[in-house]
C-alpha positions in Angstrom: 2.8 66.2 -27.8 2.3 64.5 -24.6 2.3 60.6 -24.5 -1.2 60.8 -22.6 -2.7 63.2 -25.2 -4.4 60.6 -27.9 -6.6 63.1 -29.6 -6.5 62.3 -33.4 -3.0 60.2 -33.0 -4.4 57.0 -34.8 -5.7 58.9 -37.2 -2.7 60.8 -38.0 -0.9 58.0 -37.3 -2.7 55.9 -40.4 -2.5 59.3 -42.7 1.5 59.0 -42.2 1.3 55.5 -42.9 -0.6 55.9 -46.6 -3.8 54.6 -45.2 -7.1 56.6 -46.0 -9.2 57.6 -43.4 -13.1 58.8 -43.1 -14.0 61.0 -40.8 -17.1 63.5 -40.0 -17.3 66.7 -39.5 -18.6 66.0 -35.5 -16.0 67.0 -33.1 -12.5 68.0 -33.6 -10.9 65.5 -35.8 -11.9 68.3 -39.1 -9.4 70.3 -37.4 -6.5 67.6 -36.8 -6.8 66.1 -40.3 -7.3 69.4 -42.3 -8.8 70.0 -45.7 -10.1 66.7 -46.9 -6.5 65.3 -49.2 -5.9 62.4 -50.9 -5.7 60.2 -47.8 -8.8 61.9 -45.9 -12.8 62.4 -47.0 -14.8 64.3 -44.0 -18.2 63.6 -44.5 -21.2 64.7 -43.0 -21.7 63.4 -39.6 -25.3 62.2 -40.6 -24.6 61.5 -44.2 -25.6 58.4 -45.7 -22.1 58.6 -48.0 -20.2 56.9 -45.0 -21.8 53.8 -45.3 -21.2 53.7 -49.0 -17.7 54.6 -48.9 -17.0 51.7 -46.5 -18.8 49.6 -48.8 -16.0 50.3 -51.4 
């Protein structure tokens, strides 16, 4: 990986580290993260469900 490349690095970066992360299925992130595991949830980029998975 090049150090000026950042696509998806924090978010890999926080998978690595135990941290959950939600994402949506805009963009390319889907296809950095994978399948959604125990430490990622893609939602739908217009879905409601991200606001009430924050809010827990």
């Amino acid at each position: 990986m090049r150090k000026s490349e950042t696509f998806g690095v924090a978010t890999l970066e926080a998978i690595l580290s135990g941290l959950p992360v939600i994402i949506t299925n805009a963009g390319g992130l889907p296809e950095v993260v994978g399948e959604n595991s125990q430490f990622s949830k893609i939602v739908q980029h217009t879905s409601r469900q991200v606001m009430l998975l924050l809010k827990h």
